[in-house]
N, C-alpha and C positions, 0 to 999 in steps of 0.2 A: 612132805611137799603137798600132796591131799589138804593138808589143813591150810596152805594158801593159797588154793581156789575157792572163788567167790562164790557164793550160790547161784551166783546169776552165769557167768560160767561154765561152773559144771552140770548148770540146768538141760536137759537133752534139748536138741534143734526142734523146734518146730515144723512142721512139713512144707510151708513155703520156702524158708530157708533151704531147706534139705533139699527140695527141687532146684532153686535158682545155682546150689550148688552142682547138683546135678548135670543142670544146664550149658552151666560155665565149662566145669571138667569135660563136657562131648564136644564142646567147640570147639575150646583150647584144642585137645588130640586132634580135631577138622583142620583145625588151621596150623596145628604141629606139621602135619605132612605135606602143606605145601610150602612150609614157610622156608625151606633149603633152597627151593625153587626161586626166591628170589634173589641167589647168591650164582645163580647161574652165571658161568662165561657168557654166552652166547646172549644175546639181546630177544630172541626167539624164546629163550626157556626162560626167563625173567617174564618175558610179556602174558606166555600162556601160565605162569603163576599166577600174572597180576589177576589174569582172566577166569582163572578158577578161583580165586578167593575173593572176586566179584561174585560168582553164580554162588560160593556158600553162602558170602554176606546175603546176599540178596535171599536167599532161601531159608536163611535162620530168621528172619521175620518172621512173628508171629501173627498168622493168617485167619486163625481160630474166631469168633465173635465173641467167645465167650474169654478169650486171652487176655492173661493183664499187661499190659503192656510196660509196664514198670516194672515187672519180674524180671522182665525179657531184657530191659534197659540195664537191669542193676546186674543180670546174668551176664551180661556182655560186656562189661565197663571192664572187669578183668583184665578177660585176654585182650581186650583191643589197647590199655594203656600197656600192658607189659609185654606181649607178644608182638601185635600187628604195627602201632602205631612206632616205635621206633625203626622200625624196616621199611614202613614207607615213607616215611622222614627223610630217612636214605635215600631212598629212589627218587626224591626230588633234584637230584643233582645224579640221575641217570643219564648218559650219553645219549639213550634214546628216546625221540619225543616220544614217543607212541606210551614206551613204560613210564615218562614222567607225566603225563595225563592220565594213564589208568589210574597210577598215587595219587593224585591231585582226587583225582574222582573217587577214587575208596576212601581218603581224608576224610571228602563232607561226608558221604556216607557213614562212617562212622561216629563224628561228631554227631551226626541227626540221632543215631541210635543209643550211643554212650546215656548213662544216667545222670553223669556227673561230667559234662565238655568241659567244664571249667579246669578238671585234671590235667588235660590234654597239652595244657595253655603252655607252662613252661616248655616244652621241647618244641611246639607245635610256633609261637609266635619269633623266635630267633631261627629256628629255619625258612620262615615265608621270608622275614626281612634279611636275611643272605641271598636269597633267590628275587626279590625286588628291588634291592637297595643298591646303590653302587656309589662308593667313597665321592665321587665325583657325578654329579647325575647332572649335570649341564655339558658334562665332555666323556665322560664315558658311559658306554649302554648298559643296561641290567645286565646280572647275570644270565638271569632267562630271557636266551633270544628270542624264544616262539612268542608272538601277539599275543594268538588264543591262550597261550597257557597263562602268559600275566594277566590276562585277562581272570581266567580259572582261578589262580591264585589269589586274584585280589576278592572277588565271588565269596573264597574260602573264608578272607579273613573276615569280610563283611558278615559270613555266617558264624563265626566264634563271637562275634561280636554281638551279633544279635542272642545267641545261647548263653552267654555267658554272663551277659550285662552287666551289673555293679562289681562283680567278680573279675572281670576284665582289667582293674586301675593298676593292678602291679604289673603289666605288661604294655602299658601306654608306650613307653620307651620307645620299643622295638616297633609296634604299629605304627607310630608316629615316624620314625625312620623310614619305614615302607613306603605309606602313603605320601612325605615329603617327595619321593622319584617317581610314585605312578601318581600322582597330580600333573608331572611334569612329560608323561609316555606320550612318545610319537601315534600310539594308536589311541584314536577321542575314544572310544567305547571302554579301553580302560579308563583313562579320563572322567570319567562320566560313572562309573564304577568305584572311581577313588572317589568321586564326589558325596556318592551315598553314600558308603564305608566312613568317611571322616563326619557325616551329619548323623549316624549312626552312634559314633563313637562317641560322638559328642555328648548326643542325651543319654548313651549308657554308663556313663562313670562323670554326670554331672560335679561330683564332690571332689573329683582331680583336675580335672580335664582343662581347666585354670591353669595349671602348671605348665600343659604342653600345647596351648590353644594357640600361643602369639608363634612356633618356628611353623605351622599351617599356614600361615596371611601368607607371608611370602610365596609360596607356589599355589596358592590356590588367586593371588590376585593378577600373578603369570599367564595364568591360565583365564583369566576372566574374559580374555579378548580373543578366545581360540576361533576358528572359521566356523566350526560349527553349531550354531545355535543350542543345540540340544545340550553341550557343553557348558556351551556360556550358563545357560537356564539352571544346570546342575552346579555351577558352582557360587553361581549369587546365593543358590538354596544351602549350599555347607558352608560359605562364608557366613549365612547368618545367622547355624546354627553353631559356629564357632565361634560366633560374639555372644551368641544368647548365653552359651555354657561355657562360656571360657572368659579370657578376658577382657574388660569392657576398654584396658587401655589400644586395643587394637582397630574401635572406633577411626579413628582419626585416619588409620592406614586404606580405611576399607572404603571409608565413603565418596573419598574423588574417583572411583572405578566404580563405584556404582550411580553416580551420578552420570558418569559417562555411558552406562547402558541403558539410560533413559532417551537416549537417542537411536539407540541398537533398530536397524530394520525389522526385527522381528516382533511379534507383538506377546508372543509367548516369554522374552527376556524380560519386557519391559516391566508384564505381568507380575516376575517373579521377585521384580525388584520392589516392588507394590506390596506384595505378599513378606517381603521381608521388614523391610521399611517397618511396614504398620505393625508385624509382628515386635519388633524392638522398641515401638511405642506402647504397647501394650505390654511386654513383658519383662525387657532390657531393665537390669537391677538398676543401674546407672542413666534411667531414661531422664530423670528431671533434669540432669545437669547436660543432657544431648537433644532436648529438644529444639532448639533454636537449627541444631545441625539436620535433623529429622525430618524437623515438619518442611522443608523446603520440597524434600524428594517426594515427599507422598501428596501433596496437594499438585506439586508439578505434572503430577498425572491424573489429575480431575479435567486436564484436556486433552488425553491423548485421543487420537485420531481413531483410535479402536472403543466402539462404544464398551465393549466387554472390558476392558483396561482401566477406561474411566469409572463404571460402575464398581468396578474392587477397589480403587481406589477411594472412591465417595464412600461406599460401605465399611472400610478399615478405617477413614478417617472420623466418622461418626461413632463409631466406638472407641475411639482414643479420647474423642471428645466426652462422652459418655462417662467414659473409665476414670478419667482427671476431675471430671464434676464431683461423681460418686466419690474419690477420693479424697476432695478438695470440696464437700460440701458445710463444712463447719465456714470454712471462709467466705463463702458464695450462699449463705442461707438469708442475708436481707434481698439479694438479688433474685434467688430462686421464690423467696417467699412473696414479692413486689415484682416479679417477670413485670418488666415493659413491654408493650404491644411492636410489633416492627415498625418505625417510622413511615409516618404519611406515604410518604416522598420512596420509601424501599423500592429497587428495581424491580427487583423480584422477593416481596413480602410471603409469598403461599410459600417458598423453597430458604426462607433466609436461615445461614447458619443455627445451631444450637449454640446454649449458651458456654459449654465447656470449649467447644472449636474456638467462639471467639472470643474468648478468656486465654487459652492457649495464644494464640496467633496476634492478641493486645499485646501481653504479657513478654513473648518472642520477640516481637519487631523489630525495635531498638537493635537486637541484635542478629537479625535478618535483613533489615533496610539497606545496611553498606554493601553488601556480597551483592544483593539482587542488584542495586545501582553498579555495579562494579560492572557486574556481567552484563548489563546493558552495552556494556561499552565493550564489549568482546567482539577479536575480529572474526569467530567463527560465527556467519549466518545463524546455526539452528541454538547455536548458546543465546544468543539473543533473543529469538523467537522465544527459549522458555524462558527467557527470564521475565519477557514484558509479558508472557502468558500467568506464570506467577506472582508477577505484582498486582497485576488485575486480580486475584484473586484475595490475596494479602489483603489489599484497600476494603474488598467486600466484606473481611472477615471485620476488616480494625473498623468500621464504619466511623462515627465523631471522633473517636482517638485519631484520624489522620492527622486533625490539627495541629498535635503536639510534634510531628514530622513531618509538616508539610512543606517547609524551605528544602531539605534536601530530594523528596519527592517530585517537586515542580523540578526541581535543577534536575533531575534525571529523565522526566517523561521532554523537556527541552529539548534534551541532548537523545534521547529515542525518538521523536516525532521530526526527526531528521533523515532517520536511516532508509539507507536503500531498499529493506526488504519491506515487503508490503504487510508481511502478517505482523510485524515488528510494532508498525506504526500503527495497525489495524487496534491492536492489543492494547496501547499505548492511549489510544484512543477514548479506547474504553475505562481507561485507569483515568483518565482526565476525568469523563464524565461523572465518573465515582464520586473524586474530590469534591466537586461540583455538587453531587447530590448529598454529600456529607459534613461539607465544611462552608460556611456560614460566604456569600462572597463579599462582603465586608472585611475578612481574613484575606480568603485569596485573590480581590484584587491589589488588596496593598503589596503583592509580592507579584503578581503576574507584568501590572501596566507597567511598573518602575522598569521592568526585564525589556520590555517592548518598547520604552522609551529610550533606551541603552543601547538596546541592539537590536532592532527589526527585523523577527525573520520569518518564513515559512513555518516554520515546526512552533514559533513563539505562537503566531493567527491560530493555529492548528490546537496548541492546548488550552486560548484561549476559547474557542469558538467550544471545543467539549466541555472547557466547563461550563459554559451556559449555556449548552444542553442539558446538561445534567440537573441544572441549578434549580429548585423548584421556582413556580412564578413567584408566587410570595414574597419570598426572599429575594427574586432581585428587580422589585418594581422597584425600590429606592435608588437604586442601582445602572438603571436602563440610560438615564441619557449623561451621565459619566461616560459608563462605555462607548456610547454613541459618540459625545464631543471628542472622545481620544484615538477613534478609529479615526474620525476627520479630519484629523491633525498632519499636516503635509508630513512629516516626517514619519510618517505611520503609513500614510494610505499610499503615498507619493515615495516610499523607499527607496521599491524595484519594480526593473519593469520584466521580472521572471515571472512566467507564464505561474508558475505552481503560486507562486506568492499573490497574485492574484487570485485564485482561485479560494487561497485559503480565504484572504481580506473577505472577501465574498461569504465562506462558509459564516465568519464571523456577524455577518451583518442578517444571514438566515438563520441563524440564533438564535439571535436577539430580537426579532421578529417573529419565529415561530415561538420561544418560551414568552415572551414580554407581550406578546400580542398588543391587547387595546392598549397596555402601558406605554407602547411605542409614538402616540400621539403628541406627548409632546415633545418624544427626540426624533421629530418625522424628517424635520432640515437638514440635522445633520449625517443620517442615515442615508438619506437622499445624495450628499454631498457625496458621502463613499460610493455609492453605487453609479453614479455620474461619473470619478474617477475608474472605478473598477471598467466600465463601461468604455470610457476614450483610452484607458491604455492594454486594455486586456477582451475588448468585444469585438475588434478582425481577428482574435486568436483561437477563436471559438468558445470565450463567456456567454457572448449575447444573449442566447436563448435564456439561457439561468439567471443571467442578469433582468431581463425581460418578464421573468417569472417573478423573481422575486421583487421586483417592483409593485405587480400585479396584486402578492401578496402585501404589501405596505399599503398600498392602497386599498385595499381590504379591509385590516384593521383601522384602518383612518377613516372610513365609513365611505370611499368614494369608489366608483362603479370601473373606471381603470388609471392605464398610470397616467393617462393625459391631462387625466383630472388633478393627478397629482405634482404633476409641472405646473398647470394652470395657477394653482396653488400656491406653489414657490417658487415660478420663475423670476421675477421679480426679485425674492432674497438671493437665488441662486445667481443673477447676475451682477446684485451689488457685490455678492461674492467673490466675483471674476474681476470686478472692476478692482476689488484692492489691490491688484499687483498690476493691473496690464501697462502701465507704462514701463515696465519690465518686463516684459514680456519677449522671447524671440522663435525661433523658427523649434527648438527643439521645448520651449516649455509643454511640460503639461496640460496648466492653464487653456492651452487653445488648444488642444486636443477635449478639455472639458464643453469650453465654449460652444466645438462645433456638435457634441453631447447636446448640450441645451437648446440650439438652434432646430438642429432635425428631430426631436422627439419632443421642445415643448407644442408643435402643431398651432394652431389656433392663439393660444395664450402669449405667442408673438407679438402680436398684435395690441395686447396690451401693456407692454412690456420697452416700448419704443421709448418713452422716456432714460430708461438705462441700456440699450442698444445701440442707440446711433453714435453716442458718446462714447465709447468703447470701440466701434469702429472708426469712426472719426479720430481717435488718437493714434489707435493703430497701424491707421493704411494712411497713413503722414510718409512721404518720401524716403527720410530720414530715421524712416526705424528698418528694421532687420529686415532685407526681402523675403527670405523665406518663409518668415511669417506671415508676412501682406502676400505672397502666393497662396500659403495655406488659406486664409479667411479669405480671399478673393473666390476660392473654389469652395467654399462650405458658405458665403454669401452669394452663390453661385445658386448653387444648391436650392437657398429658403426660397430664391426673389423670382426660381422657375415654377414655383408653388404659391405664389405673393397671395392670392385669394384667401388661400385657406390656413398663411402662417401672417407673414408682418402685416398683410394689408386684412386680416380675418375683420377689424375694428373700422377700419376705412380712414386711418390714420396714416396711413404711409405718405399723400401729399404733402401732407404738414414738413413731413422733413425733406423733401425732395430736392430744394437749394441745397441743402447739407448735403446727400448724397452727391449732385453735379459739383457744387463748387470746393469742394472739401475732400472726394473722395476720386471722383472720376477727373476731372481737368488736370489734377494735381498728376496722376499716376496714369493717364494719356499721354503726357508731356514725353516730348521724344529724349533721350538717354543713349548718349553708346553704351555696346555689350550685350553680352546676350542673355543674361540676369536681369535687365530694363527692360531685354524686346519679350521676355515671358512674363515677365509681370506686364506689360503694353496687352499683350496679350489674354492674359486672365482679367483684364478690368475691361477689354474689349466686349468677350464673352459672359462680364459681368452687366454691363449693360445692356447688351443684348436681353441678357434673360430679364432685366427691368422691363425694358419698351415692348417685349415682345408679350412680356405674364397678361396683359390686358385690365392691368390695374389702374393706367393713367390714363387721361381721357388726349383727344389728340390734339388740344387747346396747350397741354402738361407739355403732350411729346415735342409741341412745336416750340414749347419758352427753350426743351432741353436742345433742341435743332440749334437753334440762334450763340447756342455757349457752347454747342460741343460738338458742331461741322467740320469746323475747319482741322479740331487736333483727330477726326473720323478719316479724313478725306489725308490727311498725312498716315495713317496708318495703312491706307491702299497703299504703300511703299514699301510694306512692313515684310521682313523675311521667311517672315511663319505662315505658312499657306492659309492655315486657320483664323492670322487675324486680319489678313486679308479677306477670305471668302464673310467673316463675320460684317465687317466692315461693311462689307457691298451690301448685305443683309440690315443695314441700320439704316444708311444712306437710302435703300429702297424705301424701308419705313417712314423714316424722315419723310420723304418727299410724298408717298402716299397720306399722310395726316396733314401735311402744310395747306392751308384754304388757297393759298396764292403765293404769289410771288414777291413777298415782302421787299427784297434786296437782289436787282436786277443783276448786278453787276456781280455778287459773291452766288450768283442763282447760274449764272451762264461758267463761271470757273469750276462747276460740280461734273458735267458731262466729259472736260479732257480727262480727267483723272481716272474718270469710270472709261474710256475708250481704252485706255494705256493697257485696262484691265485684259480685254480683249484678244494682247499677247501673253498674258501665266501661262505658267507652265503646268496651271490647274484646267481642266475645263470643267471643273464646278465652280471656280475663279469668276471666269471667263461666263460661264450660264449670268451666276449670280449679277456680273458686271453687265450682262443684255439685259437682264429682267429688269434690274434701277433703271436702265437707258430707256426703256421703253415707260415705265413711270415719267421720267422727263420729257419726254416727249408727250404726257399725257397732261404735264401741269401747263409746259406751252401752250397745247393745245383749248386749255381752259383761260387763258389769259386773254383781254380783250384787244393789247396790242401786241398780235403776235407777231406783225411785220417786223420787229425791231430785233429778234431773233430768227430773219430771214437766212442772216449768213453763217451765222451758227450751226442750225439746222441744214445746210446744205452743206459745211464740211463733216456735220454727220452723217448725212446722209452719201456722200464718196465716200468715207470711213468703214461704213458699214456694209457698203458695198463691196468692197475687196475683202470681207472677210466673208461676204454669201460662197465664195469658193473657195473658202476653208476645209482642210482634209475632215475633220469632225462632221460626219454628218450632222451629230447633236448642236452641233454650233453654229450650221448652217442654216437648220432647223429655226432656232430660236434669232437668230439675226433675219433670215426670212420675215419671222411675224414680228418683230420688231421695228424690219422695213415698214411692214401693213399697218402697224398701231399709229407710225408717224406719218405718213402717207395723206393723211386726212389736211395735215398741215399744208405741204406745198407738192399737190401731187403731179402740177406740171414741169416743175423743178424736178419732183421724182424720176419723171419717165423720161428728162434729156437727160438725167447722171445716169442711169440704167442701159440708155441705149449707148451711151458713149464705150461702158467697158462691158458689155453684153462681148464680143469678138474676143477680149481678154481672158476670156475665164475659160476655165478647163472644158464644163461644161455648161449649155447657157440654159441647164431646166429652171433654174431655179429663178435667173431674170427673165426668162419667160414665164414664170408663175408669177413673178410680181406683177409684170408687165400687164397679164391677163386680168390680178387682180387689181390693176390701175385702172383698168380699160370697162373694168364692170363699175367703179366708183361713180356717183349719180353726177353728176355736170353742175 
């Protein structure tokens, strides 16, 4: 038997070995005598076992410096797999917590010490998964009730796992069963504990971990949505070390739950979805065939609200793009070798992508365009918000490639520059402007105006007006008064009268202006034209000011000093303008909301303009067209003719048409009418000539031809229901009679005073003033007439008349009939003072014919 021992064999021990044997056999005997102690009845004598074979473990450490420590490891590996470790195996399914956490705690502790953990594995990982796992782990609890101890347990396996690493693949099974129920633990800390443990597991047995990586998605993407951040954070982090190492077909399962935590309140999750993302671009075996899925998530956080989030972002994305060049440089070598400069026109030229980014995100599009338009159209707010935030960015990366998808691109930023949220359309915005700066607008207006001619809307202005922001000048001086004649165009400018629809019309037309500048000279008319519209249907809404601005701005580039100059210029066309339709014209068109646009802002250049003015009024304020029309232009020629000096009459041409205006405009719409549509239009052309005779533009030779044609239908209007075209009335008739030299027509000269006494009783006493003040004019023109005897009798039934109203309850009326009496006085003042004294005893009180009386009595003889 001698001759079949080896030589190596029956070679004597060496003195290490001879020690570590040493070693072993004092321990073993150490741990021999407590080891009955863990078979104890009593839960007391099990626990003080546990507790002494703590204090030896812990004391057979070797403390020495000059100790090898792998003596001590290999000395111990012994008794701890054949002695210790199957006894407290056992104790893990002790009655008592206290002894099932001393075991759980001498476990690691010996694993830490063992030489060889990976021994341990077989007994060590099908008892953790009976004490974690349970048949049913959505309806029934683990075996081990205690938190803290699943917690300890799971600790454990996380530590054989890290000790044991590639060694670990033939016990995946059982780990993988574990983990499947505490991914799912009511307590987050184990949670959070299974997280690191399966992202563990994952990189230490990369060469299996494939096999068991897809029954993990399911409870770790359970888990994605837990309350507590720190959870969610840990398991975006092992779900993507479960696709890094396992397998890539679990892709698809993972990424709608992590695209959902790109909205997560915490900036720590967001982060980690960042961290993953760009890790799978970077690493992911099957990354070429997922980037179309990938690059969405990681660029979607180049704006998140956390600068820290964007920056990781920006920095993983730049190395992906880096990584793909580097990899993809055989293909990209005329492009890397001939780098083009970043276009002119770049927004941002010092920061524009690298060339692997946008080779990537070219290369993607086609099949990232549909999804991002899709979610545009999503009814959750913040889905929306990233998606117009990720297209703006997409467009930056594809810069001239937009062209080749630009039809479905316009059809989506349409249908977003609609939406109710502001950062939506904000983003949206800027994705216009992009287009605009990259695609030729020769291209996109063949596709925008056809849109706007279809269907006119706010969001249409809205993507139009960004793209010619964006648009270099250059490129769209050819361009400039196209756009201009189509904004013009009634079915364009004239759509809606929604506030926001204007405002965009607007944005549009400061576009085009601000980029086109001096090229805008010679679409200055029909630009003008919009903002004349934008201005009558949208400047009570509060455009005006902007409106006013950017006129200011037009006139600028047109080389003139403001916008007055700028009507000056085209009023004139702007009225032949008006003129093509107003014989259609009624009470709700546009048109004369434009009209009274050009009237009060062309100022001065009125005046020159009279040729296409009068004719346009004159067709208009014809009986027979719509009243509320001829109301409205009666109140905005209201308006000019209280300013005649410095608008119609600026030229000294208003004469010239003044027949036209009496016989055409005013006799015709004097003319009495029942109803109470006739007595306000009676009324507004009342008011209208007033503001004529009173502006001080006609000489009193003018007022007296208009006296002789337009007394009589003045002096029927004293009848009129509207206290206003009454009181106006009296105020003409005074006029009248103050510019007449004399007394032309006796007879229709003495029928003007009944009419004004009647006044006398309104129920106005500004009527009733107005009607003393003419009176006392009339009795100024008699008193200028050489035969004044002939209105002896006249003037003395004026003079009773007048008298009975001196003891009128108004003292204001009493007042002015007083000096009234004194103006005429002069006429027949002995006539005066017998009608005075006859009803002096009548009157309430006799101050007041005693003050005439005195001042009869002072009159010279």
């Amino acid at each position: 038997m001698a001759a079949l021992v080896t030589p190596e064999a029956a070679a004597p021990r060496g003195p290490t070995e001879a020690g570590e044997t040493a070693e072993a056999a004092a321990l073993s005997r150490s741990l021999s005598r407590l080891l009955p102690g863990l078979e104890a009845d009593s839960k007391l004598g099990r626990r003080r076992a546990l507790e002494a074979l703590q204090r030896v473990l812990e004391a057979a450490q070797p403390e020495a410096p000059d100790a090898d420590p792998d003596a001590a490891a290999a000395a111990f590996q012994g008794p701890w797999v054949h002695l210790l470790l199957p006894r407290l195996l056992r104790l893990l399914a002790d009655p008592a917590e206290s002894c099932r956490a001393l075991a759980v705690h001498l476990l690691g502790l010996g694993l830490r010490r063992a030489a060889r953990p990976r021994d341990a594995l077989p007994r060590l990982l099908p008892a953790l998964a009976a004490r974690l796992a349970s048949p049913e782990p959505a309806r029934r609890p683990p075996p081990e009730a205690c938190e803290e101890l699943r917690l300890a347990l799971v600790q454990l396996l996380g530590l054989a796992v890290r000790l044991s690493g590639a060694a670990f693949a033939p016990h995946l099974d059982d780990a993988v069963r574990a983990l499947r129920c505490t991914l799912l633990d009511p307590f987050a800390a184990v949670r959070r504990e299974s997280c690191e443990c399966a992202a563990g597991l994952a990189r230490a047995t990369p060469d299996h971990f494939h096999m068991q990586s897809e029954s993990l998605v399911g409870p770790l993407m359970q888990a994605v949505s837990h309350q507590h951040w720190r959870v969610r954070a840990a398991v975006i982090e092992a779900a993507g070390a479960t696709i890094q190492f396992g397998s890539g077909k679990s892709v698809d399962d993972v990424l709608p739950h992590l695209a959902q935590r790109l909205f997560d309140d915490v900036p720590q999750v967001r982060q980690a979805v960042m961290r993953v993302v760009g890790g799978w671009l970077l690493s992911l075996r099957d990354r070429y065939s997922l980037f179309h899925k990938l690059i969405p998530l990681l660029l979607s956080g180049l704006h998140d609200e956390i600068p820290e989030v964007a920056c990781e972002a920006r920095s993983l994305w730049e190395q992906v793009g880096l990584q793909w060049q580097t990899e993809n440089e055989d293909d990209l070598k005329d492009k890397l070798d001939f780098a083009s400069p970043p276009p002119a026109h770049h927004p941002s030229p010092g920061s524009r992508p690298g060339l692997g980014c946008r080779e990537l995100v070219f290369r993607n599009f086609s099949k990232i365009l549909p999804a991002v338009c899709h979610d545009l159209a999503d009814w959750v707010a913040g889905t929306r918000v990233k998606s117009a935030q990720l297209l703006a960015v997409l467009l930056l990366h594809a810069e001239d490639h937009i062209t080749q998808h630009l039809e479905p691109v316009l059809r989506a930023l349409l249908h977003a520059c609609a939406d109710e949220e502001a950062a939506v359309v904000s983003s949206c915005t800027r994705s216009a402007e992009l287009v605009g700066t990259f695609v030729s607008p020769e291209v996109f207006l063949k596709l925008i105006l056809p849109a706007l001619r279809k269907s006119p809307s706010p969001s249409g202005l809205l993507v139009l007006a960004s793209l010619i922001r964006g648009c270099p000048r250059e490129a769209l001086r050819p361009h400039v008064k196209v756009i201009a004649v189509e904004l013009a165009q009634a079915h364009i400018c004239q759509a809606s009268e929604n506030h926001l629809y204007g405002e965009r019309l607007l944005q549009c037309v400061q576009a085009v202006v601000s980029v086109g500048r001096e090229d805008c000279r010679g679409a200055g008319e029909p630009l003008l034209e919009v903002l004349v519209t934008v201005l009558a249907l949208w400047g009570p809404t509060g455009l005006g000011d902007k409106v006013q601005e950017t006129l200011a701005e037009l006139a600028a580039v047109e080389g003139m000093d403001s916008s007055q100059d700028l009507f000056r210029a085209r009023v004139s066309p702007l009225l032949e303008w008006l003129a093509a339709s107003h014989r259609a014209w009624t009470g709700h068109s546009v048109e004369l909301l434009q009209l009274d646009v050009v009237l009060t802002h062309s100022g001065p250049a009125l005046g020159e303009a009279l040729p296409q003015l009068v004719p346009i009024l004159r067709s208009c304020l014809q009986p027979a067209r719509d009243p509320a029309m001829r109301l409205k232009l009666f109140s905005t020629l209201t308006g000019v003719l209280l300013g005649a000096p410095e608008t119609v009459d600026s030229q000294g041409q208003l004469r010239g048409y003044l027949d036209t205006l009496v016989q055409d405009i005013f006799v015709p719409n004097l003319q009495w009418h029942a109803g109470r549509t006739a007595a306000a239009i009676r009324t507004a052309a009342v008011s209208c000539l007033w503001a004529l005779v009173s502006s001080g533009v006609l000489s009193d030779r003018q007022i007296q031809g208009m006296q002789e044609t337009l007394m009589p239908q003045i002096l029927t209007a004293l009848e009129e229901d509207s206290q206003m075209t009454r009181l106006i009335s009296c105020r003409i008739i005074n006029l009248f009679l103050k510019t007449s030299n004399g007394v032309t027509d006796p007879d229709r000269f003495i029928k003007i005073y009944p009419e004004l006494l009647k006044r006398l009783d309104d129920v106005s006493d500004a009527v009733r003033l107005a009607a003393t003040s003419a009176l006392v004019t009339w009795l100024q023109r008699v008193q200028s007439e050489a035969s004044k005897r002939r209105y002896q009798s006249s003037v003395r039934h004026l003079y009773r008349e007048l008298l009975v109203y001196l003891d009128d309850p108004e003292c204001a009326v009493q007042d002015a009939v007083l000096e009234a009496l004194k103006a005429g006085s002069v006429l027949f003042p002995d006539l005066l003072v017998k009608e005075t004294e006859a009803v002096l005893h009548k009157h309430r009180s006799p101050t007041y014919c005693e003050q005439l009386l005195q001042h009869l009595q002072a009159l010279p003889q």
